[in-house]
C-alpha positions in Angstrom: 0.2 4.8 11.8 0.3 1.3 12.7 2.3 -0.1 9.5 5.0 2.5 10.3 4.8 2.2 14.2 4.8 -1.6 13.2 8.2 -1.1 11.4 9.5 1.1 14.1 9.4 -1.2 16.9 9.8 -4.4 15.3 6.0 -5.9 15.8 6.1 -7.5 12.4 9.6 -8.4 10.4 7.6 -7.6 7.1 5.2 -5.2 6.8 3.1 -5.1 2.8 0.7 -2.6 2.5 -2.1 -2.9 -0.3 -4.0 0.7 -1.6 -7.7 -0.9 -2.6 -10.9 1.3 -3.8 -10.8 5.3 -3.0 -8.0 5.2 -1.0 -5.6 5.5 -4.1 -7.5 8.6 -4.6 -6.6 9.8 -1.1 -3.0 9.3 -1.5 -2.7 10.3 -5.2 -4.7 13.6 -3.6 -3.1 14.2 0.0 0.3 15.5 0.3 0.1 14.9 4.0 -0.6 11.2 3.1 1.8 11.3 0.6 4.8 12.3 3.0 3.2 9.2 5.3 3.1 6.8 2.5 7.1 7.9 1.6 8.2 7.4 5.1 7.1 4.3 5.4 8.4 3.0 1.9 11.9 4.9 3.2 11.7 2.6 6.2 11.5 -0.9 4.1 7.7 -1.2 4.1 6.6 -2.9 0.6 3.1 -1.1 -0.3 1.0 -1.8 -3.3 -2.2 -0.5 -4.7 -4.5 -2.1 -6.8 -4.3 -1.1 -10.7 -7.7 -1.7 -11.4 -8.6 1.4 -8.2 -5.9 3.3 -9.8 -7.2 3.6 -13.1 -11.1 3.4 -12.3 -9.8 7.0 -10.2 -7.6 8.1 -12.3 -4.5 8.0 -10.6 -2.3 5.7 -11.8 0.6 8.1 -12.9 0.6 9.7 -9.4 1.0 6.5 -7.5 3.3 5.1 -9.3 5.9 8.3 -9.1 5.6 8.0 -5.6 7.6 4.3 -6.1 4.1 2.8 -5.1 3.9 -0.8 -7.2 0.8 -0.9 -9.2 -0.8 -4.2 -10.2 -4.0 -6.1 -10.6 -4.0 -7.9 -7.0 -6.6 -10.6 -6.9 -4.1 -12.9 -7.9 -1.3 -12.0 -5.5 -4.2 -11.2 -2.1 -5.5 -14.5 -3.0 -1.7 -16.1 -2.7 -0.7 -14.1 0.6 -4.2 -16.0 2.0 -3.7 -18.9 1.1 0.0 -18.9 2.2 -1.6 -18.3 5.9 0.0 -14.4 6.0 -1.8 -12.1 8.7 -4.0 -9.7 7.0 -5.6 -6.6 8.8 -7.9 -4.9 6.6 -8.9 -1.3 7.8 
């Protein structure tokens, strides 16, 4: 809710999203999670998950037909910290 309420009323001008651990296996499983995770890419919000989650559950297929990117993300967290971007981990 607060990535796509974010979006809505202008809090943040960028909004990334990263999938890490079992959540992949909540979206790849949820339809009503799903719909939420569509909206919010329909609305300009960037979201990612983790390939290494995605293929430890099994889901990597799923996520990525629902225009998720996939992709190892140690690299890419590690530059979004050290480029000082706000991160809110939940």
């Amino acid at each position: 809710m607060y990535a796509i309420n974010s979006k809505n009323r202008g809090w943040w001008k960028h909004i990334n999203v990263i999938l890490w651990g079992a959540s992949v296996r909540l979206v790849a499983n949820d339809t009503q999670v799903q719909t939420e995770v569509l909206e919010m890419l329909q609305s300009g919000i960037t979201i990612e998950a983790c390939q290494d989650c995605c293929n430890n559950f099994g889901v990597t297929s799923i996520i990525i037909n629902l225009g998720i990117t996939v992709r190892y993300m140690g690299a890419p967290l590690t530059e979004y910290l050290k480029n000082g971007e706000k991160i809110l981990s939940i």
